[in-house]
C-alpha positions as CSV (number, residue, x, y, z in Angstrom):
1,X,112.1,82.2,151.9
2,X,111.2,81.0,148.7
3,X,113.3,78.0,147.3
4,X,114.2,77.3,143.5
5,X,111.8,74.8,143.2
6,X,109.4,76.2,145.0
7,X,109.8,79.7,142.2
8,X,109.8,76.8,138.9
9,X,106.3,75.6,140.3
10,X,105.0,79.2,140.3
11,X,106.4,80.1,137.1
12,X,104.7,76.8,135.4
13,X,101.0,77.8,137.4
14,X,101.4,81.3,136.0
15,X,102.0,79.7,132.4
16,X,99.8,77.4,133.1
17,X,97.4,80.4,133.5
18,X,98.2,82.3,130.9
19,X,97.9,79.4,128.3
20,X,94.4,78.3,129.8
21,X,93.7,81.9,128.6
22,X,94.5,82.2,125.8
23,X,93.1,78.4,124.9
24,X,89.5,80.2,125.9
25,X,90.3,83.1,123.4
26,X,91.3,80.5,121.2
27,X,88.1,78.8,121.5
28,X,86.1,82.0,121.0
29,X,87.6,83.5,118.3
30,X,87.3,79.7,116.7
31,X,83.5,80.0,116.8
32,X,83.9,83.9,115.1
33,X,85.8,82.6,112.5
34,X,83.6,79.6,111.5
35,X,80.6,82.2,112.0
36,X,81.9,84.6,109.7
37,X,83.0,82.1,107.0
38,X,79.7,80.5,107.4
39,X,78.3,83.7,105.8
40,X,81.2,84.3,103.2
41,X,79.3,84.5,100.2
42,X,82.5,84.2,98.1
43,X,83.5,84.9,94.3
44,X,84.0,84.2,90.9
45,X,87.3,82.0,91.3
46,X,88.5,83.0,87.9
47,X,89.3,86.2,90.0
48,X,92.0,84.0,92.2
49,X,94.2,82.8,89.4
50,X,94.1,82.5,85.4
51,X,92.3,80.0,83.5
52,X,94.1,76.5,83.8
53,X,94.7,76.7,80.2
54,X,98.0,79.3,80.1
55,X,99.2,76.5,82.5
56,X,98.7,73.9,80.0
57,X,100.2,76.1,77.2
58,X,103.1,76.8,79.0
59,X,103.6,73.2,79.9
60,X,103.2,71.5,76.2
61,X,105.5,74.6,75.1
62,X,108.0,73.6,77.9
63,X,108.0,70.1,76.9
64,X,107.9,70.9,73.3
65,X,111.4,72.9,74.1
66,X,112.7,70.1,75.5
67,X,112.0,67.8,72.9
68,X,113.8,70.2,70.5
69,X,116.7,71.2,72.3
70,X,116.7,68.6,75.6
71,X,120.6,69.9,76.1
72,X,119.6,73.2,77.0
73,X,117.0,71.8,79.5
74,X,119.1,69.2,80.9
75,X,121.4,71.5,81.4
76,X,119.3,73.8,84.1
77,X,117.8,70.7,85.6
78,X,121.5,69.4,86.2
79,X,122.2,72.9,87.7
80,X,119.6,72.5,89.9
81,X,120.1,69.4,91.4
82,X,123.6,70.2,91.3
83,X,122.7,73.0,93.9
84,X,120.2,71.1,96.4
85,X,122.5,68.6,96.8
86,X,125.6,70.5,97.2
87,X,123.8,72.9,99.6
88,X,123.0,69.4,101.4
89,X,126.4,68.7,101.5
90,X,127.2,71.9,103.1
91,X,124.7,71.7,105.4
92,X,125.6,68.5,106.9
93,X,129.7,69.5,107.2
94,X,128.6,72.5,109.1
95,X,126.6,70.4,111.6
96,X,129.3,67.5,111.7
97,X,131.9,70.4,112.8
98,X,130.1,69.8,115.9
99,X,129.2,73.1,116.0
100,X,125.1,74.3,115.5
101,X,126.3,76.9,112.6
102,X,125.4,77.6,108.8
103,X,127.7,77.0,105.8
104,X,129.1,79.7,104.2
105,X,125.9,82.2,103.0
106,X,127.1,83.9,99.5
107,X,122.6,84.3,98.5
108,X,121.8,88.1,98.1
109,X,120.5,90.1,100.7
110,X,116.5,89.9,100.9
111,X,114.8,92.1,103.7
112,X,112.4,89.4,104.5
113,X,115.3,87.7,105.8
114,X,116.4,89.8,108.2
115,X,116.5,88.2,111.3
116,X,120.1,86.6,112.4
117,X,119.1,83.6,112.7
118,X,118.3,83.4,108.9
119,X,122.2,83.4,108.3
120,X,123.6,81.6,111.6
121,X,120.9,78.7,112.2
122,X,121.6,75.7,110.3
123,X,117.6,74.5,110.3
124,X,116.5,78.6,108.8
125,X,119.2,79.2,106.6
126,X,119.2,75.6,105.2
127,X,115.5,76.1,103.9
128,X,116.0,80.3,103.2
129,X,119.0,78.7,100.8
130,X,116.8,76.0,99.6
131,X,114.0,78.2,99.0
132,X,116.1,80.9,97.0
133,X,117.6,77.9,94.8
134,X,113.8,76.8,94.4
135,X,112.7,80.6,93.2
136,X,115.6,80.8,90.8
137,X,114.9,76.8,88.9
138,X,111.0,78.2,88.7
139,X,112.5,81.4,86.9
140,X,114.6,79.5,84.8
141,X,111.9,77.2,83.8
142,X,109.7,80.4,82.2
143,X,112.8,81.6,80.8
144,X,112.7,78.1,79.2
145,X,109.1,78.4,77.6
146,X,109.7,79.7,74.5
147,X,107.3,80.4,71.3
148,X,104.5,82.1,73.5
149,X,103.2,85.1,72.6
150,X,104.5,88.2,74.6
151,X,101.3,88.4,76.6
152,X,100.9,85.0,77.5
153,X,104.3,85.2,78.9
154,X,103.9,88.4,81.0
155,X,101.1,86.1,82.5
156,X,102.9,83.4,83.1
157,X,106.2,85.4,84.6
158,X,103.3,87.1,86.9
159,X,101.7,84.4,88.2
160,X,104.9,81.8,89.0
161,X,106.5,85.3,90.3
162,X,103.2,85.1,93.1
163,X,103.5,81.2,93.6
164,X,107.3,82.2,94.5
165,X,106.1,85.0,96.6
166,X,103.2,82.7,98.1
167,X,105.6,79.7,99.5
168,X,108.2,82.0,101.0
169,X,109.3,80.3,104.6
170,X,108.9,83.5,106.2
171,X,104.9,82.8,105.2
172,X,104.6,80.0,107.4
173,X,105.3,80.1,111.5
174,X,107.0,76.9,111.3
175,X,109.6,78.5,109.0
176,X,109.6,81.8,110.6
177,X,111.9,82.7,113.2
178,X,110.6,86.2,113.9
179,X,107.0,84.6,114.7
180,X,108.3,81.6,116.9
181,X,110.6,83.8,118.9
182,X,107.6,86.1,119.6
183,X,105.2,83.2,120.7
184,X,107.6,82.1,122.9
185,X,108.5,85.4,124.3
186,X,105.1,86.2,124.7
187,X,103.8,82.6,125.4
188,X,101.5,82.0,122.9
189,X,100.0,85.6,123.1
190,X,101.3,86.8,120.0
191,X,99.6,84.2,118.0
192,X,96.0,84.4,120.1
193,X,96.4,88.3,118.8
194,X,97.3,87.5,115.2
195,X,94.1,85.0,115.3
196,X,92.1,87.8,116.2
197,X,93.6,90.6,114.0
198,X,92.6,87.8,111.1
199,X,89.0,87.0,112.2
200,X,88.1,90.7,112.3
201,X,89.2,91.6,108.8
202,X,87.2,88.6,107.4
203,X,84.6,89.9,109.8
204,X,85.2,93.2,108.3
205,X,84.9,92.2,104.5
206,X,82.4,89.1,104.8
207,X,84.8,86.5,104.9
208,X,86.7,87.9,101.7
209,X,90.8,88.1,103.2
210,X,91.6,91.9,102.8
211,X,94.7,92.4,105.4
212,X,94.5,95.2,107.2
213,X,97.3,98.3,106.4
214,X,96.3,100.4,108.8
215,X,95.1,101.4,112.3
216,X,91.3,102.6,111.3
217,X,91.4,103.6,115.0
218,X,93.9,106.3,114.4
219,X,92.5,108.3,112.1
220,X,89.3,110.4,111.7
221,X,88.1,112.0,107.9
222,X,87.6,115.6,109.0
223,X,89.1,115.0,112.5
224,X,93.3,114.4,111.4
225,X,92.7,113.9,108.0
226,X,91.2,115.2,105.1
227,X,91.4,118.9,107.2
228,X,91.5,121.7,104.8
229,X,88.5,124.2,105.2
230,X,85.6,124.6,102.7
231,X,82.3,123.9,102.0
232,X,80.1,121.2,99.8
233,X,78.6,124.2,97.5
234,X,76.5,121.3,95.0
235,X,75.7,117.4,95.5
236,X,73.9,115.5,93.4
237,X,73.7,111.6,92.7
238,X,77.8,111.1,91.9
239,X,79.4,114.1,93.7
240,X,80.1,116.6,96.3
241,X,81.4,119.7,95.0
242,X,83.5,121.2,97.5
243,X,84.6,125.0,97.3
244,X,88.3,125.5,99.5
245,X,88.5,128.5,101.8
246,X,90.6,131.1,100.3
247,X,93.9,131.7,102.3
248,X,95.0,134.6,100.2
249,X,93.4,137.8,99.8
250,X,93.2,137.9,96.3
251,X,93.2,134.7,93.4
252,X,93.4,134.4,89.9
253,X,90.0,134.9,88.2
254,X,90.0,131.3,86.5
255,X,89.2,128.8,89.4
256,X,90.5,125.6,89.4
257,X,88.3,122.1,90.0
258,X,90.3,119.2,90.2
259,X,88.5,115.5,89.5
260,X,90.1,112.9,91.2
261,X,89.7,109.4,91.3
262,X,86.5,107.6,92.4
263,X,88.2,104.0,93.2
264,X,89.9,105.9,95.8
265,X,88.9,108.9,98.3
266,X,89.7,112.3,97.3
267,X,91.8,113.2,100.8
268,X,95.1,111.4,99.1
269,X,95.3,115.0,98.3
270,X,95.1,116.4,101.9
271,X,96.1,114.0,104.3
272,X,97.8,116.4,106.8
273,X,98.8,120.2,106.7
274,X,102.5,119.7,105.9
275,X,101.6,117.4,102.7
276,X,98.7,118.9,101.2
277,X,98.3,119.6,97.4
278,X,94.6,121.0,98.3
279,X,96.5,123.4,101.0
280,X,99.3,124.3,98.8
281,X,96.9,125.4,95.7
282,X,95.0,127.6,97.5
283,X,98.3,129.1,99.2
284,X,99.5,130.1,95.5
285,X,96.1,131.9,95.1
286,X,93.8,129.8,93.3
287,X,90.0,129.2,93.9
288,X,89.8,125.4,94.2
289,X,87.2,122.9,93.9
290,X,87.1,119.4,94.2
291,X,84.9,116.4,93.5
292,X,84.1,113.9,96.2
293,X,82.6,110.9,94.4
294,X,79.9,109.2,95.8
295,X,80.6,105.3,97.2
296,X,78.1,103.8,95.0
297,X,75.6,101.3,96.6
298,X,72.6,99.4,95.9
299,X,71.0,101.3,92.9
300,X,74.2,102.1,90.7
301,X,74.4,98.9,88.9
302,X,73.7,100.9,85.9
303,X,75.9,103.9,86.2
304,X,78.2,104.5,83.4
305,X,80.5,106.9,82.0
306,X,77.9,108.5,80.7
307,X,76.7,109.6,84.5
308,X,80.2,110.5,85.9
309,X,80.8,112.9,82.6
310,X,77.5,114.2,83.1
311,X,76.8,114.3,86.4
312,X,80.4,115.1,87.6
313,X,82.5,116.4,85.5
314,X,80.2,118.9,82.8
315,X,77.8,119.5,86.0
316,X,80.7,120.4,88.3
317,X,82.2,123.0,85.5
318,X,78.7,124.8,84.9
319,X,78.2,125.3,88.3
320,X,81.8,126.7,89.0
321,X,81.4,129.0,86.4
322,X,78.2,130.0,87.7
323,X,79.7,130.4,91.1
324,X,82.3,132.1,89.8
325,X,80.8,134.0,87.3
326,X,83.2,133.3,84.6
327,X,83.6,131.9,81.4
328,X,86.0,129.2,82.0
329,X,88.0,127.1,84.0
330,X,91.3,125.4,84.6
331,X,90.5,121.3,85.7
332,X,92.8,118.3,86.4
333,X,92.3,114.7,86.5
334,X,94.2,112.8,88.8
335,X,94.4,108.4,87.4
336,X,91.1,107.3,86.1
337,X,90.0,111.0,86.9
338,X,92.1,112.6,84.4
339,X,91.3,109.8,81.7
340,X,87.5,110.5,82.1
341,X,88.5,114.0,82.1
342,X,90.1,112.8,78.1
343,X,86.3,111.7,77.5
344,X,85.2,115.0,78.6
345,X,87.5,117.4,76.7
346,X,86.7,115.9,73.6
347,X,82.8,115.7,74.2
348,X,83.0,119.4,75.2
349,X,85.0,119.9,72.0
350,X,82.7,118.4,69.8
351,X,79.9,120.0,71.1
352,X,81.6,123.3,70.5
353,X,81.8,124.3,74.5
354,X,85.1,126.3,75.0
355,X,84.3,126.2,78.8
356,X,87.7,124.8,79.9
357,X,90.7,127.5,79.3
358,X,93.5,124.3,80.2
359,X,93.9,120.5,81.1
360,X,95.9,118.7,83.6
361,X,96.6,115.2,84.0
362,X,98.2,113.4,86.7
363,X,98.9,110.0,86.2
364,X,96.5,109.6,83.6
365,X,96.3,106.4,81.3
366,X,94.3,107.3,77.6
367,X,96.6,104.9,75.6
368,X,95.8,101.5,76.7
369,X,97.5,99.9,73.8
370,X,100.5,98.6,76.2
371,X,99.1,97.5,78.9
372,X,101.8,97.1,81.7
373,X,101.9,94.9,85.0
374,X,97.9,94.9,84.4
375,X,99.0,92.5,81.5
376,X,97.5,89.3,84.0
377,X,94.4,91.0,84.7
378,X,93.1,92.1,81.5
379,X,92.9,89.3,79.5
380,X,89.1,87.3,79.1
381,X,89.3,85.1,81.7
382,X,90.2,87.2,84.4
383,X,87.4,90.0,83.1
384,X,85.0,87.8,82.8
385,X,85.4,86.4,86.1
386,X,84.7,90.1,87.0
387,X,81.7,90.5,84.4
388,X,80.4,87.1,86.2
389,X,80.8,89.6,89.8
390,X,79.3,92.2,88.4
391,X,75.9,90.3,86.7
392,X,75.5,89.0,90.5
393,X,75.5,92.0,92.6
394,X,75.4,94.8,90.3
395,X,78.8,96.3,91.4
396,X,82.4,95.2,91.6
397,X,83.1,95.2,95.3
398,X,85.7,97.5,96.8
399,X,87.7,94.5,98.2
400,X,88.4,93.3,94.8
401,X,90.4,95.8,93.7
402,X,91.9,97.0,96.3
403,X,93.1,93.0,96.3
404,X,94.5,93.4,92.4
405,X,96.4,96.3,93.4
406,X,98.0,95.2,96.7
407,X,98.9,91.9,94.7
408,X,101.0,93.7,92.3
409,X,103.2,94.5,95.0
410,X,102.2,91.2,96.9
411,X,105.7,90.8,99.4
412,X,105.0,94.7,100.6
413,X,100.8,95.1,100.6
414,X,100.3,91.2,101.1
415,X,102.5,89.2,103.1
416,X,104.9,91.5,104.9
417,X,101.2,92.9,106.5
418,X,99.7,89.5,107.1
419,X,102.8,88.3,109.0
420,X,102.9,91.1,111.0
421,X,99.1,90.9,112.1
422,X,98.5,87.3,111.9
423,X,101.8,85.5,113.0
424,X,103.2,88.5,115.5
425,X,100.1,89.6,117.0
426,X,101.0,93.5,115.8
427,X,98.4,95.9,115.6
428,X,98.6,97.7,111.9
429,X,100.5,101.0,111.8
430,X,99.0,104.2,112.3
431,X,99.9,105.3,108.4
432,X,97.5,107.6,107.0
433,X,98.6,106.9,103.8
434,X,97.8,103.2,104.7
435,X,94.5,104.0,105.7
436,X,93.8,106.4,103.1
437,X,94.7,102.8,100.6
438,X,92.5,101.1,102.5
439,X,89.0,103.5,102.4
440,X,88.4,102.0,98.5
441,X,85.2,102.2,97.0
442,X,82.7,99.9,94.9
443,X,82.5,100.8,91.2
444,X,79.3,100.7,89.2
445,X,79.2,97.5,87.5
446,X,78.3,99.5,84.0
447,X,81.2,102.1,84.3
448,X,83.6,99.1,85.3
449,X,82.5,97.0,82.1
450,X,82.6,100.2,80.2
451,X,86.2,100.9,81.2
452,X,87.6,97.8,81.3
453,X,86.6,96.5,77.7
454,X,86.3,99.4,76.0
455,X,89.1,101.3,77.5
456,X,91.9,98.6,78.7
457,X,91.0,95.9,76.1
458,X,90.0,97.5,73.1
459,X,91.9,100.8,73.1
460,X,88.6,102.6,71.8
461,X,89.2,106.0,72.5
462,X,93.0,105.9,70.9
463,X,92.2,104.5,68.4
464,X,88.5,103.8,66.5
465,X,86.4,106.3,69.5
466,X,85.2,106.3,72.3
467,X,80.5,106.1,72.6
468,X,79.4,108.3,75.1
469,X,76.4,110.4,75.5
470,X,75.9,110.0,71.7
471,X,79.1,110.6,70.7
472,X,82.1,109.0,69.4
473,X,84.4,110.4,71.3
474,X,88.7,110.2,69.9
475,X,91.9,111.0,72.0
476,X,93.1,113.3,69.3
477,X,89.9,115.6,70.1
478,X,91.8,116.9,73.1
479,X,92.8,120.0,72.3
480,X,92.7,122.3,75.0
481,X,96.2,123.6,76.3
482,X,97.8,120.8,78.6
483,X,99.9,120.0,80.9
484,X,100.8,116.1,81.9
485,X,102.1,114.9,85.5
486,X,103.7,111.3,85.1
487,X,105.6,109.7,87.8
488,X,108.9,107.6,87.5
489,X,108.5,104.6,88.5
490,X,104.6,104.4,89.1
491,X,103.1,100.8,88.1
492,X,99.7,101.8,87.9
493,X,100.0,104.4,85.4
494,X,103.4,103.6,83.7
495,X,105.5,106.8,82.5
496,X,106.1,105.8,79.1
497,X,102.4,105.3,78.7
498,X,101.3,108.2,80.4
499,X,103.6,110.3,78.0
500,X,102.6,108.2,74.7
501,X,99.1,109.1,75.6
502,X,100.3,112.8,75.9
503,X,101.5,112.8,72.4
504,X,98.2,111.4,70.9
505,X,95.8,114.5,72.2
506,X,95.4,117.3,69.5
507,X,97.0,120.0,71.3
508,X,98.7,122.5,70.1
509,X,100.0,123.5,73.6
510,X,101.5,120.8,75.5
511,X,103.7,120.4,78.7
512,X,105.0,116.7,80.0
513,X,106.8,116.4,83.7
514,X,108.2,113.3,84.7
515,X,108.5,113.6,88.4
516,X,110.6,110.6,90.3
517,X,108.7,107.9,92.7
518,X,105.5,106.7,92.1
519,X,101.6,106.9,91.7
520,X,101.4,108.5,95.2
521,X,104.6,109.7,96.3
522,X,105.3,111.2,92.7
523,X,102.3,113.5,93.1
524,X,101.8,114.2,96.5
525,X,105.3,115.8,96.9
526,X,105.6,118.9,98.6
527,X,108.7,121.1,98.1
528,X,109.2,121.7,101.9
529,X,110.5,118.2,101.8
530,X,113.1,118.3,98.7
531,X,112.6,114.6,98.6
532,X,111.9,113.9,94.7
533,X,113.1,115.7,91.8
534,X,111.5,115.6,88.0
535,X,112.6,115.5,84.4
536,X,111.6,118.5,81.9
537,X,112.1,118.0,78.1
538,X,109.8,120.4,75.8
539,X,110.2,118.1,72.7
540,X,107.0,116.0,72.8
541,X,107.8,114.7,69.1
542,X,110.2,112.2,70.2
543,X,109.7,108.9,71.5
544,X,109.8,108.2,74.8
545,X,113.1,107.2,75.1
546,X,114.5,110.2,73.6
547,X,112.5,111.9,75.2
548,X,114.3,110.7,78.6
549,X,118.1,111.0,77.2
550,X,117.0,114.6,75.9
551,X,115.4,115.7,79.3
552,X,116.8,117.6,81.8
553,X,116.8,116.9,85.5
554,X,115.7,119.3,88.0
555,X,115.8,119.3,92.0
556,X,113.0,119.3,94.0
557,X,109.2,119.2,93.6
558,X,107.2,119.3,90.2
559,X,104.6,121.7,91.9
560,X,106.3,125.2,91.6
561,X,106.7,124.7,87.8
562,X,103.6,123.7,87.6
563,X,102.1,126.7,89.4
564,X,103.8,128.8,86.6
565,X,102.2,126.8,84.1
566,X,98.8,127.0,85.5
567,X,99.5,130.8,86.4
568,X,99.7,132.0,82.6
569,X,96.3,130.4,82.5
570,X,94.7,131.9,85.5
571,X,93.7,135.2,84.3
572,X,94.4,138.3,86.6
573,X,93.8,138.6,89.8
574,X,90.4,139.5,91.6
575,X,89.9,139.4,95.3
576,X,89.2,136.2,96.7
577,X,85.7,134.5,96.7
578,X,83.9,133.0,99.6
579,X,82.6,129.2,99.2
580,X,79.3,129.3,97.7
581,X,76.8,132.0,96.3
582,X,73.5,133.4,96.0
583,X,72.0,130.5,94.3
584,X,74.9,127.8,95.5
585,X,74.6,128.3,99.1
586,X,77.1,126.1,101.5
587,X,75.6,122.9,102.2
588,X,78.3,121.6,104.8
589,X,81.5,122.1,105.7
590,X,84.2,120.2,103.9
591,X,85.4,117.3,103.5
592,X,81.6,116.5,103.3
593,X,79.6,113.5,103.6
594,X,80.3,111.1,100.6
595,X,84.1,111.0,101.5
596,X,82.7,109.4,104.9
597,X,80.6,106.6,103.1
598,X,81.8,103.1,103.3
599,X,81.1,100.0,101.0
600,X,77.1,99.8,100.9
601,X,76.5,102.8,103.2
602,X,73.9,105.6,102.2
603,X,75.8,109.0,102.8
604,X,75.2,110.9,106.2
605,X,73.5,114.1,104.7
């Protein structure tokens, strides 16, 4: 018979154990993580955080404001202190109650402050409380900092909105209830797992912090993803052409080739069966091709604009219409896709080449002269930071932007993720729209320079034109029947932008959806699932805000109206074509070989 004592010394040998362990993990995965941050080779640090000056000018305009109207200042500092010290006050009632409770909770509800404890502990809600009256004095302060111009202050609203975000309690595990629970549940295991869930994704991106979305291990290109059959019919330096198995017996004569873009993999667009755009166009009876852009490597430092237009987009058309055998095509350009498809519509246009019968865009940004939550990125310091990248390896590694992005949404793609993996010990969901976000791509350091100051920064093609291939190239050249895709509350490619962009091309002919959700969810949006409906309003001469009072709402998925658009365009039908021909003979099966290239890799071919 085993006696109570007897059990306790078992237990604490077992612990003992467990903890002696995990120590030795602790001690291995020590020496990973100073191995792999030994060879971090690191990065412009004007890419971390703006140059210290808009600090500076915020300041002396913050102090200037005080100077001139100090009642309005003192005023918010008074509130402020008024605040932490009457939640201090609260705080230490509660507790001499004699009872281990909060005060009275009236802050707003804030899913990272889920946990009970949040609310009802007097140590977590005290510094939750704290914390919130902390956000809102920061707030109030930029508020405060008047006589800065409107982009300097999108900046500085951006970045104190990310210092916020950054010193959340629920960031650190002493200040985390949901991560101290777990290492005690799990005696320390939870936190031995986190520590190696972080050295493997500095291992993974050479001591650059990317956190992790996804379970990689869950998901195969080809294998549950990225499934739809065809074949690679062309490749050359930039692209894989891929022609999509017919699934009906007959298809309109003008095939379709849809461009999208090259920071991310094509397969956004065919993820799985029930969700596929790629599955769904050739179900309505088009012949589809798609571009698969090459992940550029070591030798595309000086690819441009120039190449992708040449090389993708005017090669891709000649050799479906030689495919084909026809005269024209239909194309869309999905986000930087479908504003390099701009560049191409009016190159082809001044060159006299009728070869494209009608445009799409989805989410397509030609307008840059508002420039939206990418306000903080674009200005010199930051793209100079990125210039300084570029000049040093030739290409602006994947890592970086897929860092810019998840940062715009820092508390879902930043923090929520890097609690979960680092502090909990949780493997990363198997998403595969999380993975599909994180397979990102380098970008030539030409095309990137190229876009960034001559597209983003100095509005070129809306406004003075565009070089390329010779050619000044202008928005208002676009002039091919067209149809625009813009999503509702997308804040990549804003609506309103989108749509003002719409209104500048030369077309005659022109069709604008606003669908609801955003840069992903807007577009990939089956009708199966009646999940998001979309705005019509065939009045493109209005602004855009009459445009949206004006517009009529519709139920369901954007796609079917689309598909009558793009139906008038088609042609008749003729019976449906196998991938390839005589002269463009299958190469592989789809999705092909450059969708499976990572960062640096040469393609399997």
């Amino acid at each position: 018979m085993t006696t109570d004592n007897e059990a306790n010394v078992e237990d604490s040998v077992l612990v003992s154990g467990q903890l002696a362990e995990n120590l030795k993990r602790v001690e291995e995965l020590s020496k990973r993580l100073t191995q792999v941050m030994t060879r971090r080779k690191g990065h412009n640090p004007a890419l971390d955080a703006p140059d210290q000056s808009l600090f500076a000018l915020a300041a002396t305009k913050y102090w200037a404001e005080a100077m001139q109207n100090p009642s309005k200042i003192l005023e918010h500092q008074v509130n402020y202190w008024s605040q932490s010290v009457t939640h201090f006050i609260e705080a230490q009632q509660a507790l001499a109650q004699g009872k281990l409770a909060a005060p009275e909770d009236k802050t707003p509800s804030d899913r990272r402050f889920k946990n009970p404890l949040w609310g009802s502990h007097p140590y977590f809600n005290f510094i939750k409380q704290q914390y919130l009256i902390n956000a809102d004095a920061i707030r109030q302060a930029v508020e405060d900092v008047s006589d800065l111009d409107e982009t300097e202050k999108r900046r500085l609203t951006y970045f104190s909105n990310q210092i916020i975000d950054m010193m959340s309690p629920t960031n650190f595990l002493a200040t985390n209830p949901d991560a101290l629970e777990k290492a005690v549940e799990t005696e320390g295991q939870s936190l031995v797992d986190g520590l190696e869930n972080l050295v493997r994704d500095l291992e993974a991106n050479d001591g650059e912090l990317v956190v992790r979305l996804a379970d990689e291990n869950a998901f195969e290109i080809g294998g549950n993803v990225a499934t739809a059959e065809g074949q690679v019919v062309y490749r050359n330096r930039m692209m894989e052409l891929i022609q999509y198995k017919p699934s009906t017996k007959q298809v309109y004569e003008t095939p379709l080739i849809l461009f999208p873009p090259w920071i991310n993999k094509f397969y956004i667009l065919d993820l799985k069966e029930q969700n596929s755009l790629i599955r769904w166009i050739t179900d309505q009876g088009y012949t589809l091709f798609v571009a698969s852009w090459i992940n550029p490597g070591e030798g595309y430092a000086d690819t441009g604009l120039d190449d992708y237009i040449q090389d993708g987009y005017l090669s891709a058309i000649e050799t479906v219409k030689a495919i084909c055998d026809v005269p024209k095509v239909n194309v869309v350009g999905y986000c930087i896709g479908g504003t390099t498809l701009a560049l191409t519509l009016s190159l082809l246009k001044q060159r006299g080449d009728d070869s494209v019968e009608s445009a799409t865009f989805f989410t397509a940004l030609t307008d840059f002269s508002d420039q939206g939550e990418f306000t903080p990125f674009l200005q010199d310091d930051f793209i100079d930071g990125i210039e300084s990248e570029i000049d040093g390896q030739g290409l602006l590694p994947s890592y970086i932007m897929a860092r810019t992005f998840s940062f715009l949404r820092s508390n879902d793609l930043v923090y929520g993720p890097a609690i979960r993996s680092y502090m909990m010990g949780q493997t990363p969901p198997a998403f595969d729209l999380l993975f599909w976000n994180g397979d990102g791509a380098n970008l030539p350091g030409k095309m990137a320079m190229q876009y960034l100051r001559g597209l983003c920064q100095r509005n070129e093609f809306a406004e003075n034109g565009f070089e390329i291939l010779g050619h000044t190239l202008k928005l208002s050249e676009v002039e091919v029947p067209l149809c625009g895709i813009a999503c509702e509350t997308d804040h990549i490619a804003a609506w309103k932008d989108c749509y003002r962009g719409i209104t500048m091309m030369g077309s005659q002919d022109k069709t604008f959806i606003m669908t609801q959700s955003g840069h992903i969810a807007g577009i990939v949006n089956p009708p199966a699932k009646k999940k998001y409906g979309h705005y019509i309003n065939p009045d493109l001469s209005l602004g855009v805000e009459k445009w949206l009072d004006g517009a009529t709402f519709h139920d369901g998925s954007w796609w079917p109206r689309w598909n009558d658009w793009l139906a008038e365009r088609s042609g008749e039908m003729v019976s449906a074509r196998k991938p390839g021909s005589r002269r463009f003979k299958p190469l592989m099966p789809a999705p092909g070989a450059y969708v499976r290239c990572k960062p640096g890799e040469p393609p399997a071919i």
